[in-house]
C-alpha positions in Angstrom: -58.3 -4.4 85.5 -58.6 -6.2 81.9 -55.4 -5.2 81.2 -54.0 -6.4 84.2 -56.2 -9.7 83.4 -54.5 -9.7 79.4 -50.9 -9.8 81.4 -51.8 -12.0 83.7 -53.0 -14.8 81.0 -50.3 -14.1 78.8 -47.8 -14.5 82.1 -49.5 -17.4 83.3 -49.3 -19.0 79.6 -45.4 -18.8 79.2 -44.9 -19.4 83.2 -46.7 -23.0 82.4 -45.3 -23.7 79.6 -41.7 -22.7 80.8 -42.1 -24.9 83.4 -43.6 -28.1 81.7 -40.3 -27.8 79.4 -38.0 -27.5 82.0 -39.8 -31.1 83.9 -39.9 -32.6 80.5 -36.3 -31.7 80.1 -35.1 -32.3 83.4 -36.3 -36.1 82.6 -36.0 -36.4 78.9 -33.3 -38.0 76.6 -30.4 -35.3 75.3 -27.7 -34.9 72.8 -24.9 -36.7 73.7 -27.3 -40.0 74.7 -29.2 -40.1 71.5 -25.9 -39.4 69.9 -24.5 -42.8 71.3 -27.8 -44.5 70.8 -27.7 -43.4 67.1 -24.2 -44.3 66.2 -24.8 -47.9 67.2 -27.7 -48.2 64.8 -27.5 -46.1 62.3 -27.4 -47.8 59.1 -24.4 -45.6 57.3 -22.6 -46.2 60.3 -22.7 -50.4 60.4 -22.2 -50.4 56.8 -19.4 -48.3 57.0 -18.3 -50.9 59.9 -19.0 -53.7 57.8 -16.9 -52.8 54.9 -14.1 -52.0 57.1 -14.6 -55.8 58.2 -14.4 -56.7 55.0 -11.3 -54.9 54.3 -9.7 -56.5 57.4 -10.6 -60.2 55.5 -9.1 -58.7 52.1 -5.6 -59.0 53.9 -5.9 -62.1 55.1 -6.3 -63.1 51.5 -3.9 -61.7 50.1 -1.3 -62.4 52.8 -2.7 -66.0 52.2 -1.4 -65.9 48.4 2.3 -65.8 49.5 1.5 -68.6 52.1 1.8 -72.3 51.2 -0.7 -73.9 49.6 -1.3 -77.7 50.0 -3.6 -80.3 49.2 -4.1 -84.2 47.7 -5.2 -85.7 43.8 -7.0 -89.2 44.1 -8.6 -91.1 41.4 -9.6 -94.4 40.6 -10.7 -95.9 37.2 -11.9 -99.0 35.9 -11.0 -99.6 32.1 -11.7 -102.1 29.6 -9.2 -102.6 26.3 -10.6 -104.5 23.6 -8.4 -105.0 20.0 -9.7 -106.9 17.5 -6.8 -107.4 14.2 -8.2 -107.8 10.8 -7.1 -111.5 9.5 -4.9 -112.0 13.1 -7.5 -114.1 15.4 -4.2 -114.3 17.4 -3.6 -111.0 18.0 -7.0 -110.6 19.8 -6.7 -108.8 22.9 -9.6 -108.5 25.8 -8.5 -107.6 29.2 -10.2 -105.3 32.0 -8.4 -103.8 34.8 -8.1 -101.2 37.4 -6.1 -98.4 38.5 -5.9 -95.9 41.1 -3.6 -92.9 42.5 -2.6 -90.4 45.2 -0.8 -87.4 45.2 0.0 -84.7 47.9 1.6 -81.3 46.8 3.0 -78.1 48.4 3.7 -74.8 46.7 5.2 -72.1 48.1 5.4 -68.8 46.1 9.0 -67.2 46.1 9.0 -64.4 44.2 6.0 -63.0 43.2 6.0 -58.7 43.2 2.2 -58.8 42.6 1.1 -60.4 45.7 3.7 -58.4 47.9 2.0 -55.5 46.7 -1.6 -56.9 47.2 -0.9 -57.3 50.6 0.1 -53.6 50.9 -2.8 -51.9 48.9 -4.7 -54.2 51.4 -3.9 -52.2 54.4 -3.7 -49.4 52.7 -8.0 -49.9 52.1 -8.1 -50.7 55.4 -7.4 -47.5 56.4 -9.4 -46.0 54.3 -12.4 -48.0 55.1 -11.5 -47.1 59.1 -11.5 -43.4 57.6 -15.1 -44.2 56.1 -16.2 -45.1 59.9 -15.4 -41.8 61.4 -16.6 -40.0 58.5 -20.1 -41.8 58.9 -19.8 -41.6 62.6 -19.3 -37.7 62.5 -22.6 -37.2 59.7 -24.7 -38.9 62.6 -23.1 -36.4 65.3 -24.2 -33.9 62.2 -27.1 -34.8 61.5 -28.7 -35.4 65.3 -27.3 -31.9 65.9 -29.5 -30.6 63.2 -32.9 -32.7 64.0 -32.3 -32.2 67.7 -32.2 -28.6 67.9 -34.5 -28.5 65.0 -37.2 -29.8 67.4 -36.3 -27.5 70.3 -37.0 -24.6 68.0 -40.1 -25.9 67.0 -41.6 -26.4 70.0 -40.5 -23.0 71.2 -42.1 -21.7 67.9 -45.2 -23.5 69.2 -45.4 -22.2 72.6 -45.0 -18.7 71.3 -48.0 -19.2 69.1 -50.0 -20.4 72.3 -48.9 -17.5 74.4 -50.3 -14.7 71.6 -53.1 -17.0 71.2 -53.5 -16.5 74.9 -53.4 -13.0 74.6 -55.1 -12.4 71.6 -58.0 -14.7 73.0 -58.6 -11.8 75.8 -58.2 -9.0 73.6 -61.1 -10.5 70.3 -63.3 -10.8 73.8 -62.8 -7.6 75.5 -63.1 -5.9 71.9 -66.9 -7.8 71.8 -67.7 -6.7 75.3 -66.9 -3.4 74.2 -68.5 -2.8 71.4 -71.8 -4.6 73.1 -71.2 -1.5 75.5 -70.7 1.0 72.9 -67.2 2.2 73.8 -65.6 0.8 70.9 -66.2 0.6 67.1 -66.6 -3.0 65.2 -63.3 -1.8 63.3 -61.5 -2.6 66.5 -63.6 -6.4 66.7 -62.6 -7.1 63.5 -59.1 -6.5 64.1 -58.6 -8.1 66.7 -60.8 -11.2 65.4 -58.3 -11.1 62.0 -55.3 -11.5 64.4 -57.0 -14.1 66.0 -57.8 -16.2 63.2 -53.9 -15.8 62.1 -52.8 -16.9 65.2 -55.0 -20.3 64.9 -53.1 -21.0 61.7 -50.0 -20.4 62.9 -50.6 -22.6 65.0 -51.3 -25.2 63.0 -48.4 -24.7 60.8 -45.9 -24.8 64.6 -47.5 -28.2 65.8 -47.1 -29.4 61.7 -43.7 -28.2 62.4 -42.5 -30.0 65.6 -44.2 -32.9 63.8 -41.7 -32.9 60.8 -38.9 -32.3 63.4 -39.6 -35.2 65.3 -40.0 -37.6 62.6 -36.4 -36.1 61.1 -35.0 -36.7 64.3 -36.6 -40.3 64.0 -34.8 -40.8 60.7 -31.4 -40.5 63.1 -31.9 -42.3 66.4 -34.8 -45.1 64.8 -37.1 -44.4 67.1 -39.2 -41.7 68.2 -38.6 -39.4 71.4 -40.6 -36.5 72.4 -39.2 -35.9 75.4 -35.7 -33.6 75.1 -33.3 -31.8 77.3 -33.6 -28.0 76.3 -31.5 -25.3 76.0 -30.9 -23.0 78.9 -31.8 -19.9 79.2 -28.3 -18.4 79.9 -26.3 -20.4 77.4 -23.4 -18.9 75.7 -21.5 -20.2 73.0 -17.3 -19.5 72.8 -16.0 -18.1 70.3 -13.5 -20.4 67.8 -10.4 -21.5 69.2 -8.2 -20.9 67.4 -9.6 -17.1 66.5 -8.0 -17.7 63.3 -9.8 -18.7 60.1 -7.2 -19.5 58.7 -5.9 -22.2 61.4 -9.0 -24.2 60.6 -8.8 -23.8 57.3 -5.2 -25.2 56.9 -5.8 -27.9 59.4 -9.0 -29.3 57.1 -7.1 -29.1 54.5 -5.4 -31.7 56.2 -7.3 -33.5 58.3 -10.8 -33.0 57.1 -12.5 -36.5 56.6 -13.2 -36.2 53.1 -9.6 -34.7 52.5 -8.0 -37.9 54.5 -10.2 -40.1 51.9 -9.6 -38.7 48.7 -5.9 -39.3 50.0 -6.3 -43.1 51.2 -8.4 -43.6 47.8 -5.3 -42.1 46.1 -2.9 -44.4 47.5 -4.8 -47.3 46.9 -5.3 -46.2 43.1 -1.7 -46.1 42.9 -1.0 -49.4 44.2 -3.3 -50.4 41.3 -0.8 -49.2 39.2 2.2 -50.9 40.4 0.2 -54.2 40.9 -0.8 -54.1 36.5 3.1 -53.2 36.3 3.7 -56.4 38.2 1.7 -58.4 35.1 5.4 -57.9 33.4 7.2 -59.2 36.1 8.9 -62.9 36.1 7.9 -65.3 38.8 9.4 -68.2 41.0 7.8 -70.7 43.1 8.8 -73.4 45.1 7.0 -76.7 44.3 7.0 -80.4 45.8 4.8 -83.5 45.7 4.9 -87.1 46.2 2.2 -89.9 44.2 1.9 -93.2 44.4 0.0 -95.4 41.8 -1.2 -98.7 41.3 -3.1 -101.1 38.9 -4.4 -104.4 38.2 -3.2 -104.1 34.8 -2.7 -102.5 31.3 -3.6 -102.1 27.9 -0.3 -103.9 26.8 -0.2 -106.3 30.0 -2.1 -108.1 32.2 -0.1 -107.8 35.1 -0.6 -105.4 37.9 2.2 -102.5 38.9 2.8 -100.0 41.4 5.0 -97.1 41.5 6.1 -94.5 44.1 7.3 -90.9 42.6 8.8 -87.9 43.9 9.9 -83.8 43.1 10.8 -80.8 44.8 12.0 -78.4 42.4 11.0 -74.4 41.2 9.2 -73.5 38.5 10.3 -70.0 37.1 7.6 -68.2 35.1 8.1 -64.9 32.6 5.0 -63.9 30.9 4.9 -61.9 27.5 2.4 -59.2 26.4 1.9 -60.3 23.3 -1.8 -58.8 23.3 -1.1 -55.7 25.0 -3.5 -56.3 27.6 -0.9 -56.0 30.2 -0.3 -52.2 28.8 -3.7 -51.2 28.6 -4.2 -52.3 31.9 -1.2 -49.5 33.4 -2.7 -47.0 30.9 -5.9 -47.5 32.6 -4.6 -47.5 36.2 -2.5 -44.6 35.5 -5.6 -42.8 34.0 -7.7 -43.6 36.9 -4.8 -42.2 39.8 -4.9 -38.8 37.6 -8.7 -38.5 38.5 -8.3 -39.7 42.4 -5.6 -36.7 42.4 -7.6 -34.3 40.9 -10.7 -35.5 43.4 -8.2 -34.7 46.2 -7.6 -31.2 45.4 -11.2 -30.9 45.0 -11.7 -32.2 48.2 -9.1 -29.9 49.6 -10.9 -26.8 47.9 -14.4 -28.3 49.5 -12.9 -28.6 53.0 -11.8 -24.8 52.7 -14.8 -23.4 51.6 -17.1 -25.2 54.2 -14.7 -24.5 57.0 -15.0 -20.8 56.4 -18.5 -20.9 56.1 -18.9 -22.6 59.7 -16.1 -20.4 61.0 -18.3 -17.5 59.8 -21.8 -19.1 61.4 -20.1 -19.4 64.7 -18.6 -16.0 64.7 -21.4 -14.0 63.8 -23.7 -16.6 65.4 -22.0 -15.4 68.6 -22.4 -12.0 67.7 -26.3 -12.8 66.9 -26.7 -14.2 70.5 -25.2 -11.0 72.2 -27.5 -8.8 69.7 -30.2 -10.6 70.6 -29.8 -10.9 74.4 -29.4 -6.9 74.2 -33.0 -6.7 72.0 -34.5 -9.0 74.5 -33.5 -6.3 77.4 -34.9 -3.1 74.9 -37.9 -5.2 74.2 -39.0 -5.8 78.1 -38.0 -1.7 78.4 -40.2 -0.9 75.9 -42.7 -3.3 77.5 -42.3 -1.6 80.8 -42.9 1.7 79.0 -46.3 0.4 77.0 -47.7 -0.5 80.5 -46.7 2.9 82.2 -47.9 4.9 79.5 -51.9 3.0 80.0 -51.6 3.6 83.1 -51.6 7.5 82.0 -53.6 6.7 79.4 -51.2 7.6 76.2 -51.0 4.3 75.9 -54.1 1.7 74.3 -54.2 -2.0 75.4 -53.3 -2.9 72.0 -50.0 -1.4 72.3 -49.8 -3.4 75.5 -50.2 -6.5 73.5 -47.8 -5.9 70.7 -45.0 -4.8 73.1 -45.7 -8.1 75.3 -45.5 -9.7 71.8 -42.6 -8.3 70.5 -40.8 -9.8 73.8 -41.8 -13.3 73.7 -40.6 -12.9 69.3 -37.2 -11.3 70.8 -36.9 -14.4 73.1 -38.1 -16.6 70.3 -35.2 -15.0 68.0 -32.8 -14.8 71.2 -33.4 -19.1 71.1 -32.7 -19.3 67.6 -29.3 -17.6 67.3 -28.1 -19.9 70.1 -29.0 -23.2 68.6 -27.2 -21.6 64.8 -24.4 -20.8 67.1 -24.5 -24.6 69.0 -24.9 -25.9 65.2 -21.9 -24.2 63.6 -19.7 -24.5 66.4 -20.4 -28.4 65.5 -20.4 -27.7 61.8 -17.0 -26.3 62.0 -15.4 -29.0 63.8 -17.2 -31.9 61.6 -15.7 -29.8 58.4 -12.5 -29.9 59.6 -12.3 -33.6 60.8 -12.0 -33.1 64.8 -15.5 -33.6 65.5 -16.0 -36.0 68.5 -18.2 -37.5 71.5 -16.0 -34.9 73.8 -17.7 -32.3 71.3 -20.7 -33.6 71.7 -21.0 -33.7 75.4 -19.8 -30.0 75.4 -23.0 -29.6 73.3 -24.7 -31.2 75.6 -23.8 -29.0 78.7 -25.8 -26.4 77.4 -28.9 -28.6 77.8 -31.1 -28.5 81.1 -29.6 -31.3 83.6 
């Protein structure tokens, strides 16, 4: 009867607390909607979103300095001339007069290799600050992955410290009850209160855990949510498609965000290049303008004038680096394009190493998961076994115990292995640059609807 009493709590334990995550799930928030909420607030993400704004404005500028360019001189000044001649009283001269102009211009640059190539290295940072999006857009999917199933596993870490506490609860007091009635020895009190006292810590140290998680997870979607979609119970993960390590690591290589960045950052570098090239290059603009000027006066007369002027010509312009400026300047640029090239390979070399390393995860992730699901079935055998063998009495109701708790650590373990396997399926795909919502939702199908 008190062993039937120690399965029954610990049954009754996991039964409850199966079922209050399965409501909490069946109502709570999951991956792929915490994943939308995140990238429209996450703060990488709108800065990333900004600069590519600001990239976009960087080529209206510099289409702007090939466009016309416009715009009107006024002034107006009063003057006083005042001559005095030594010995000359004749030759005195005291007058004050005013004058005042207008001009309008146009200039139209014709030639001008620099600007052309502004305009290009302009679009070519656009790209790369649209490549800068994804990539932040992708670390979210990352990193929600990470704090959302970092919190599932914590509070299934939690509610297998309350089911041996359960347990271990109805053992410490059967122990006292027999040793009051003399048919056991304090040895087996004091076991069972030393396991007990363990439990309460580990306890602690689960509820300190799902505590970190959810605050990590906070970091992510700005706000707090205790209430997620869990895994299910029958979940399995696929195995990569392609089955080739290989495939994915030639197509990061390729495509992998960082990879496509080092390349943009390359391109722009060497536009940097051509542009202090273009320092050398002669120049030709179209120019016109049109002024009108009057005043009451002069310095030399006293009568007032007016005039009316006009030009449309070119002005052709050929600069000289006499300083060497201009040289230093392409040494520099040239300098800085041999690092961005040598960042790319590294970048290549990175892409390779971290795709193989997911590939790996999500192989022998898989493989964990089947492991696993086969322990969890020689676990509840062994179980079966344990209770059969009290019933003949070969068996002690502390073996009872540990078999029940080796099951609920299999299950534990069997949890585990599928959120690694969830996590570097998503881990593969982010390292080599095809990560996406549609990956996300497929995440998200293993939750509880």
């Amino acid at each position: 009867m008190r062993l039937t009493r120690i399965l029954s709590l610990s049954a009754v334990s996991l039964a409850v607390a199966g079922v209050l995550a399965s409501s909490g799930a069946a109502y709570g928030a999951d991956l792929l909607s915490l994943y939308r909420e995140a990238t429209s607030q996450d703060p990488a993400v709108a800065a990333a979103r900004a600069s590519l704004q600001a990239a976009r404005e960087r080529v209206t500028q510099a289409e702007a300095a090939n466009g016309f360019s416009s715009g009107i001189n006024s002034g107006a000044n009063a003057n006083y001339f005042d001559l005095h001649v030594r010995n000359l009283p004749q030759a005195q001269t005291d007058r004050a007069y005013l004058a005042a102009s207008v001009q309008a211009y146009v200039n139209k640059p014709l030639i001008r290799p620099a600007n052309d190539l502004a305009i290009e290295q302009a679009n070519v940072a656009v790209k790369l600050s649209d490549l800068a999006v994804k990539a932040a857009e992708m670390d979210v999917a990352n990193r929600l992955a990470q704090a959302y199933f970092d919190v599932l596993l914590a509070q299934d870490n939690v509610l297998l410290v309350q089911s041996q506490k359960a347990a271990l609860t109805e053992q410490l007091a059967q122990a006292k009850r027999n040793f009051e009635v003399g048919t056991a020895t304090i040895v087996d009190t004091n076991e069972a209160q030393s396991r007990y006292d363990q439990v309460l810590a580990q306890e602690i140290a689960a509820k300190n855990e799902v505590d970190r998680t959810r605050w990590a997870l906070r970091n992510v979607v700005g706000r707090f949510e205790s209430n997620l979609k869990t895994l299910r119970n029958n979940a399995q993960v696929p195995a990569p498609n392609p089955a080739s390590m290989e495939a994915w690591v030639t197509r990061a290589e390729a495509e992998a965000y960082a990879v496509q960045i080092s390349q943009q950052t390359l391109a722009v570098s060497e536009y940097d290049v051509k542009r202090a090239e273009a320092g050398k290059s002669w120049t030709l603009d179209a120019t016109a303008n049109i002024a009108h000027s009057q005043s009451t006066g002069s310095s030399t007369s006293g009568a007032g004038t007016w005039t009316n002027s006009g030009l449309v010509g070119v002005t052709f312009n050929w600069p000289f680096d006499t300083t060497g400026g201009v040289s230093a300047r392409i040494r520099e640029t040239l300098a800085l394009v041999d690092k961005n090239r040598n960042d790319l390979e590294a970048a290549r070399r990175t892409a390779g190493l971290n795709v193989r390393q997911a590939y790996l995860g999500v192989t022998s992730g898989v493989a964990g998961v089947a492991a696993q699901q086969q322990a969890l079935k020689s676990a509840e055998t062994q179980l079966a076994s344990t209770k059969l063998g009290l019933e003949v009495g070969v068996r002690t109701n502390l073996d009872v115990l540990n078999a029940q708790q080796q099951v609920t650590q299999v299950q534990r373990d069997l949890a585990q292995a599928r959120y690694n396997a969830l996590l570097n399926n998503i881990r593969l795909k982010a390292a080599t640059g095809v990560l996406n919502e549609d990956d996300i939702r497929a995440a998200n199908a293993y939750l509880v609807d």
